[in-house]
C-alpha positions as CSV (number, residue, x, y, z in Angstrom):
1,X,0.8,-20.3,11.9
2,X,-0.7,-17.0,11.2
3,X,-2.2,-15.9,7.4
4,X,-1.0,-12.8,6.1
5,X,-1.5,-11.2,2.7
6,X,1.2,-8.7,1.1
7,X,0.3,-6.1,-2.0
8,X,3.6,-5.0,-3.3
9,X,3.6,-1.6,-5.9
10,X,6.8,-1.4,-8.4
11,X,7.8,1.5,-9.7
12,X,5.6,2.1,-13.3
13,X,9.1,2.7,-15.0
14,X,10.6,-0.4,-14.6
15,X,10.0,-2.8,-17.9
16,X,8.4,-6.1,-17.3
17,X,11.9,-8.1,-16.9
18,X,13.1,-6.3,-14.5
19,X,9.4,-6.3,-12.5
20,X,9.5,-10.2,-12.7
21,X,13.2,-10.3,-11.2
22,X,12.7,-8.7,-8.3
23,X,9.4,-10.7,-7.3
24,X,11.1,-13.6,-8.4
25,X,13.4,-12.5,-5.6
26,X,10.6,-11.3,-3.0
27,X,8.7,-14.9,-3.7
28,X,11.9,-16.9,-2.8
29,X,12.4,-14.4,0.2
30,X,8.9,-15.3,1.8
31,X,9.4,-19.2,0.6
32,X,12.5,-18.9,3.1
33,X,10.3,-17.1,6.2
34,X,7.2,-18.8,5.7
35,X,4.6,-20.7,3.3
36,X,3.5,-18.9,0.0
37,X,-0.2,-20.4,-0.5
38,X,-1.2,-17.6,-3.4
39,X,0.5,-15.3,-5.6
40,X,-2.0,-13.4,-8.0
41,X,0.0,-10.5,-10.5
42,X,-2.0,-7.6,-11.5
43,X,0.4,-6.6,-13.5
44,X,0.5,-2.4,-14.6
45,X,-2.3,-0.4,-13.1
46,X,-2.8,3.4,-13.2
47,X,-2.6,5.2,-9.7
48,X,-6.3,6.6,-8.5
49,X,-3.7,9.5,-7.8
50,X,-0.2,10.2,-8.1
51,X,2.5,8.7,-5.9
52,X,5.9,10.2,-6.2
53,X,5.5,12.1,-8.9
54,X,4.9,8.5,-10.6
55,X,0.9,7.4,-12.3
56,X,1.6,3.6,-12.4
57,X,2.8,0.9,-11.1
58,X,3.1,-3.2,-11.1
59,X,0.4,-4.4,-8.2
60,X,1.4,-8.2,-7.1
61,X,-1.0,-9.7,-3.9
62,X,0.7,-12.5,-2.2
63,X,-1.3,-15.0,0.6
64,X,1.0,-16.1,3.0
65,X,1.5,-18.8,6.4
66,X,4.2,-17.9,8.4
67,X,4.9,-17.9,12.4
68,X,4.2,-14.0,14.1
69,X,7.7,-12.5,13.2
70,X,8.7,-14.2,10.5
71,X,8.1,-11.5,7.7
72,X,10.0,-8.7,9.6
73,X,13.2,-9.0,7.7
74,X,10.9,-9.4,4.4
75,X,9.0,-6.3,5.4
76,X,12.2,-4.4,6.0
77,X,13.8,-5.3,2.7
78,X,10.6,-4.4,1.0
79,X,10.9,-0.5,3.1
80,X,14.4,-0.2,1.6
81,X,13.9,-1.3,-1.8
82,X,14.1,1.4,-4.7
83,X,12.0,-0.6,-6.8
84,X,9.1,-0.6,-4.4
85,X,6.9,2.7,-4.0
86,X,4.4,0.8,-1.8
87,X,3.4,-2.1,0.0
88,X,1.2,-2.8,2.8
89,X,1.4,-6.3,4.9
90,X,-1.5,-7.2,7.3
91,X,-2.9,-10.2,8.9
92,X,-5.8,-12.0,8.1
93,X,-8.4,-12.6,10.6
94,X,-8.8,-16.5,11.6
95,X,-12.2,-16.3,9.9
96,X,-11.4,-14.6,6.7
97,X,-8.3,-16.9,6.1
98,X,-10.0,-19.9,7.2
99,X,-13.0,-18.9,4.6
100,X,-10.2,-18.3,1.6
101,X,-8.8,-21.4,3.0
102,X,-5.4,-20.8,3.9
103,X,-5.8,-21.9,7.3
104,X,-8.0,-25.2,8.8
105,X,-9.1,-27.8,6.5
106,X,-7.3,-26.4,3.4
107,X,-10.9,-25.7,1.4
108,X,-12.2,-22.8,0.7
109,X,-15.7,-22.3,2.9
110,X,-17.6,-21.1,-0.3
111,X,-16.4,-24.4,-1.8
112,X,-19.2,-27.2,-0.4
């Protein structure tokens, strides 16, 4: 198992029901590919600078086991989405998720 971690921007214009939907949607489609091990919502941030003609948008960070592959179809979804201006998937060096414990032991390094 690898550890990944997915940040996810919604469009600013969206209200918050429709912003909880569709992760409610994203969360079930990375349940399905692999193991969700942390969700943290930002909720609405303003943009450093503009994207799209837009100045905010919903931030969510997502931590994530799943086999090399796995999130392609995820990934994809999340290119074609409407509701999505950005969102950037990368995996985690063995150290780095080892340290925020996702892989290993299960605890956190900082932890003893």
């Amino acid at each position: 198992m690898r550890a990944y971690e997915l940040m996810v921007i919604h469009h600013g214009d969206l209200d918050d029901v429709a912003v909880q939907e569709q992760i409610k949607e994203l969360r079930t489609r990375i349940e399905t590919s692999g193991e969700l091990k942390k969700f943290d919502y930002w909720g609405r941030r303003r943009f450093a600078y503009e994207i799209d003609h837009k100045t905010d948008g919903y931030y969510s960070v997502y931590e994530i086991l799943a086999e090399g592959g796995a999130l392609d179809e995820t990934e994809r979804s999340l290119r074609l989405a409407d509701s999505v201006i950005r969102h950037k998937l990368f995996r985690l060096p063995d150290d780095e998720a080892e340290r925020r414990g996702l892989i290993g032991d299960g605890a956190p390094a900082d932890a003893e």
